[in-house]
ChimeraX commands (.cxc) that place a marker at each C-alpha (Angstrom):
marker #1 position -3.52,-8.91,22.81 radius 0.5
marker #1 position -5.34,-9.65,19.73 radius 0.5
marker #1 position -4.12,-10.75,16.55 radius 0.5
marker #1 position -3.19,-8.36,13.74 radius 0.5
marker #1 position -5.84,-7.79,11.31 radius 0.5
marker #1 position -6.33,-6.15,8.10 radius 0.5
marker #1 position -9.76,-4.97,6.37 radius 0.5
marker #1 position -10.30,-4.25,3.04 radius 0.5
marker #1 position -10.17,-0.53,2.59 radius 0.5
marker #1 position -12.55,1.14,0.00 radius 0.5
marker #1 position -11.47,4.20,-2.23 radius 0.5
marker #1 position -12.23,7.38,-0.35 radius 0.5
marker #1 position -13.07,9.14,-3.81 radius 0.5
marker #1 position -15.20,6.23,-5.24 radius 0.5
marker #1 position -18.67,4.10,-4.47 radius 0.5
marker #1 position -20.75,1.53,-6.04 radius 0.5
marker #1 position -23.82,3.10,-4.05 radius 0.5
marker #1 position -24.26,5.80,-1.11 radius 0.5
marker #1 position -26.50,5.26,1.64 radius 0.5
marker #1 position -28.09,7.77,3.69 radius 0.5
marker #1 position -27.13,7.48,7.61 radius 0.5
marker #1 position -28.33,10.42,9.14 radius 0.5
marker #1 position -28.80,14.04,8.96 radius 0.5
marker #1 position -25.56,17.00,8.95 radius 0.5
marker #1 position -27.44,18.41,12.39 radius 0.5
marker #1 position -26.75,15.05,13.94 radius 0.5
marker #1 position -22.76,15.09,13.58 radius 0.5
marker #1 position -20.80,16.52,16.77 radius 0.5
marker #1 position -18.39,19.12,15.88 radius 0.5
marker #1 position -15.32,17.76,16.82 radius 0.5
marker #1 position -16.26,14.19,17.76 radius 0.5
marker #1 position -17.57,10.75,16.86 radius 0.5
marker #1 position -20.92,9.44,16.32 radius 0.5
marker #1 position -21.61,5.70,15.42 radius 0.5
marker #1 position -24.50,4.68,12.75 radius 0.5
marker #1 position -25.10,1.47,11.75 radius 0.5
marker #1 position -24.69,0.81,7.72 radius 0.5
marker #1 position -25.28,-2.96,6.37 radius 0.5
marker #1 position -24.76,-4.67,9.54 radius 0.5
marker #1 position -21.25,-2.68,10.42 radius 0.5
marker #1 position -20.84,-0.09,12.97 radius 0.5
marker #1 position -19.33,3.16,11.46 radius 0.5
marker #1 position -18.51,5.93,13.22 radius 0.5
marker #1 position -18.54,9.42,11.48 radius 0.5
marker #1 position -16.06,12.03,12.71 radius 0.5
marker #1 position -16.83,15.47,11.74 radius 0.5
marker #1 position -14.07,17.94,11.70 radius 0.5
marker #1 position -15.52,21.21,10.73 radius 0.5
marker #1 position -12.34,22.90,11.26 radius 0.5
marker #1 position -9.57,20.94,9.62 radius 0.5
marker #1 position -8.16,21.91,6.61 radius 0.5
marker #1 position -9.60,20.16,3.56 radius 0.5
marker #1 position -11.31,17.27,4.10 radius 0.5
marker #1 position -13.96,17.34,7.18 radius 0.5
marker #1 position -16.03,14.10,6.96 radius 0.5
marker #1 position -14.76,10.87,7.80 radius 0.5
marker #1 position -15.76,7.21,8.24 radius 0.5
marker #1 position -14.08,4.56,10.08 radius 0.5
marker #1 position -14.70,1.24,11.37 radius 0.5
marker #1 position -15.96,1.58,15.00 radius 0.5
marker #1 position -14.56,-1.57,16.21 radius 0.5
marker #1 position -10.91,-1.20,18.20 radius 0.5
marker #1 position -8.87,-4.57,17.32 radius 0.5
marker #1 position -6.24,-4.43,19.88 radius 0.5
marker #1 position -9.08,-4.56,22.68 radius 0.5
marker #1 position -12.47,-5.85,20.29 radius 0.5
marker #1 position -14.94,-3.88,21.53 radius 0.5
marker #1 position -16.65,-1.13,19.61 radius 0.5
marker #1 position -15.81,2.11,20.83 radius 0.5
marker #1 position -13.51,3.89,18.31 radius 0.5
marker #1 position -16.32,6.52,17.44 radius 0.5
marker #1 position -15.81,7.43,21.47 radius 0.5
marker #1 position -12.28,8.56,20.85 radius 0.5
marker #1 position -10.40,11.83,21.22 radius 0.5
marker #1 position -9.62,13.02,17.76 radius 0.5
marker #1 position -6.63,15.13,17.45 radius 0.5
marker #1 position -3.73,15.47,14.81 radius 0.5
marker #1 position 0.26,13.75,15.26 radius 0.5
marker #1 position 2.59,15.24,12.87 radius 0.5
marker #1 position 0.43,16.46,10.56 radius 0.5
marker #1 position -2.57,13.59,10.48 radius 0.5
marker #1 position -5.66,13.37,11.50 radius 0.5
marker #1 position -6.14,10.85,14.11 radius 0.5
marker #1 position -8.76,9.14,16.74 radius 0.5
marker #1 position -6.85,7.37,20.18 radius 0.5
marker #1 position -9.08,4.45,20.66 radius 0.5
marker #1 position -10.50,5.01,24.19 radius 0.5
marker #1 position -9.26,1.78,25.75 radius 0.5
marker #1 position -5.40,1.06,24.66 radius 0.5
marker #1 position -5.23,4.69,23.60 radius 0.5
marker #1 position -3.42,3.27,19.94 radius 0.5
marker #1 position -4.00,5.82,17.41 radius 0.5
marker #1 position -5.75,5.33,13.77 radius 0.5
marker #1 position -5.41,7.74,11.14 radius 0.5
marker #1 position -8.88,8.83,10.02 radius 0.5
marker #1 position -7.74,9.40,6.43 radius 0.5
marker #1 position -6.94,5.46,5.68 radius 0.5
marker #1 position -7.73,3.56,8.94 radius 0.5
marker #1 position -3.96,2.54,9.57 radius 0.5
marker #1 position -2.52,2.08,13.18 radius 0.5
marker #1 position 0.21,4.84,14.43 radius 0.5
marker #1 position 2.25,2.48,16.69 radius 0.5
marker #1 position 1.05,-1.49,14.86 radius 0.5
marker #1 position 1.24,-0.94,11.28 radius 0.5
marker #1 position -0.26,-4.37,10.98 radius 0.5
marker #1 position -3.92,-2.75,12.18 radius 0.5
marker #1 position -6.05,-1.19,9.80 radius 0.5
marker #1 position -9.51,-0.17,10.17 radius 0.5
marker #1 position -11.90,-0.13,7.61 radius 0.5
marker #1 position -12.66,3.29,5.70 radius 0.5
marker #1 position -15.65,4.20,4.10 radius 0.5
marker #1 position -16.14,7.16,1.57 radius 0.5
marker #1 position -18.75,9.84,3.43 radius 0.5
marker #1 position -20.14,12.96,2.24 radius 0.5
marker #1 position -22.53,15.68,2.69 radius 0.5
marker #1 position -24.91,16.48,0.15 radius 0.5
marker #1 position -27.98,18.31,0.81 radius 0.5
marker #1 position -27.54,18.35,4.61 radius 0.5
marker #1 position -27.95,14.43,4.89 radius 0.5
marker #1 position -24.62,12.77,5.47 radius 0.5
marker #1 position -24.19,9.50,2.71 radius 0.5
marker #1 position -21.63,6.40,3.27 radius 0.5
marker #1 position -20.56,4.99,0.17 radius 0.5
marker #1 position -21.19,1.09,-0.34 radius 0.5
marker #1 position -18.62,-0.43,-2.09 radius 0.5
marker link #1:1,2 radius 0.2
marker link #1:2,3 radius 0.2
marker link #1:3,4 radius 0.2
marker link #1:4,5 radius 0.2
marker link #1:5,6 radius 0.2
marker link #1:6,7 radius 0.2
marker link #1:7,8 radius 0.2
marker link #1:8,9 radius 0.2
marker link #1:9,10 radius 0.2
marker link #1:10,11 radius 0.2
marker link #1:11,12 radius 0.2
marker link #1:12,13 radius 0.2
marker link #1:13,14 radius 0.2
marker link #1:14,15 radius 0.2
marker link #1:15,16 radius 0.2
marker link #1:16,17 radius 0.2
marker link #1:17,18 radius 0.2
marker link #1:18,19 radius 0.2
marker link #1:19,20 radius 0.2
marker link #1:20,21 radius 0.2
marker link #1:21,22 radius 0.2
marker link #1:22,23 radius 0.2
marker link #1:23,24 radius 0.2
marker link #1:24,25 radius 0.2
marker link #1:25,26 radius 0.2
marker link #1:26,27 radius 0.2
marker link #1:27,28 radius 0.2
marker link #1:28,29 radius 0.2
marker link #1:29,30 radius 0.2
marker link #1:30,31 radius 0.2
marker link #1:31,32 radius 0.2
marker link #1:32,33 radius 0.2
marker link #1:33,34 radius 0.2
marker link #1:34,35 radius 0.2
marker link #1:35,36 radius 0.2
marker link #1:36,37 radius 0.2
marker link #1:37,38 radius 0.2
marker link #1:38,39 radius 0.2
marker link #1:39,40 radius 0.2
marker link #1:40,41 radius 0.2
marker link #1:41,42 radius 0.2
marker link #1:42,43 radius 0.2
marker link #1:43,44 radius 0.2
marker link #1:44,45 radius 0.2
marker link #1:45,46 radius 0.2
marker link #1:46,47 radius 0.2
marker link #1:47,48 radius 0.2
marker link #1:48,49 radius 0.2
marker link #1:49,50 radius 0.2
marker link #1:50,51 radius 0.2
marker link #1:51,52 radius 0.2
marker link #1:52,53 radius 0.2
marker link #1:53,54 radius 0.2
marker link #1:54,55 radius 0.2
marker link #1:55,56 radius 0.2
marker link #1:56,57 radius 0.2
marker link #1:57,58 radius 0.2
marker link #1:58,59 radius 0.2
marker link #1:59,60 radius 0.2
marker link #1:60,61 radius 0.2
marker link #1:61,62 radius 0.2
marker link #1:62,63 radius 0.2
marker link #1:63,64 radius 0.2
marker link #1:64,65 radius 0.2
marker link #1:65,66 radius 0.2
marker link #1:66,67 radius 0.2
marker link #1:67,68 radius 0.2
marker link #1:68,69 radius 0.2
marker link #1:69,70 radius 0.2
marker link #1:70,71 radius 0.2
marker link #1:71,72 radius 0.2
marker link #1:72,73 radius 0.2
marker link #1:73,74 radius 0.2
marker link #1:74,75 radius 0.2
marker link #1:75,76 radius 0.2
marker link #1:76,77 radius 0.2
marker link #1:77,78 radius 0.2
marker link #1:78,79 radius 0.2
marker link #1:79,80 radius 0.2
marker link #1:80,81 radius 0.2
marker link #1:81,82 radius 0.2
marker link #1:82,83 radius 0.2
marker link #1:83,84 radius 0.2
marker link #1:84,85 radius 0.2
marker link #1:85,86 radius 0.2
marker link #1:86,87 radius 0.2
marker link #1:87,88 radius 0.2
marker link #1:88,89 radius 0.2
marker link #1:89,90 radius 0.2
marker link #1:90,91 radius 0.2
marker link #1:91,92 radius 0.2
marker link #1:92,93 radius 0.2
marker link #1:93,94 radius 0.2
marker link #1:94,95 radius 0.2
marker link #1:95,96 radius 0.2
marker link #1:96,97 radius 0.2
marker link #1:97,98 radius 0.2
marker link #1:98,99 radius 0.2
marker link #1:99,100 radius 0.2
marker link #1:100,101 radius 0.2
marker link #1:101,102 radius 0.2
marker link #1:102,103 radius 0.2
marker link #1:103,104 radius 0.2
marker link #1:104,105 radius 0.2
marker link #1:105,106 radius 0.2
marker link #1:106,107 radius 0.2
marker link #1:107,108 radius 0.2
marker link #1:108,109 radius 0.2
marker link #1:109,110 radius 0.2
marker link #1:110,111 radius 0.2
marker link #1:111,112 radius 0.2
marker link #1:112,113 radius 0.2
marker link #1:113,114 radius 0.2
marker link #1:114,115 radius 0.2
marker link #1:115,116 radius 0.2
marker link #1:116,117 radius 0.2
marker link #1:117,118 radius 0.2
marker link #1:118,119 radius 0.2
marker link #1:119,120 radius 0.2
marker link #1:120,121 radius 0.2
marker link #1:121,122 radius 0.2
marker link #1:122,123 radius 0.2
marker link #1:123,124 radius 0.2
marker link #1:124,125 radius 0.2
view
């Protein structure tokens, strides 16, 4: 078992920069794809159907198991939030802030994401 980590977590309204990381037609409805952005592996879930917010950008490495696979998870919702069950331990991160359903003391990193103009931007904070 790995030790608890935290990451710094960047403001999902705000950026110092965005970055371009691919295009809107290369998103999978319903599912995670995995860009790199400054070194880090980010996967981008695209939700098309949620309510509000349908873009989001985690940290693609799992830290109960270390190996980077979060942006193969099943995305689903657990009272109410938007989630992603890491494919190994099955431990479930909220895609709205990173934090761990069942070890508060895991947090993935967040990124703020957007569409704009069909390209899909991280924001580098």
């Amino acid at each position: 078992m790995s030790q608890p980590t935290t990451r710094r977590i960047a403001s999902l309204e705000t950026a110092d920069a965005w970055q371009t990381v691919c295009e809107q037609q290369d998103l999978v409805s319903n599912s995670g794809v995995v860009v790199w952005l400054d070194g880090a592996q980010v996967a981008l879930f695209y939700l098309p159907g949620a309510e509000g917010k349908t873009l989001f950008a985690i940290d693609n490495h799992d830290p109960q198991s270390g190996a980077n696979v979060i942006g193969r998870g099943l995305v689903g919702s657990i009272k109410g939030d938007l989630v992603v069950a890491s494919p190994i331990y099955k431990q479930h991160f909220r895609l709205e802030d990173g934090s761990c359903l069942e070890y508060p003391q895991q947090r993935l990193r967040v990124w703020p994401v957007r569409l704009n103009g069909g390209v899909v931007e991280v924001g580098v904070v």
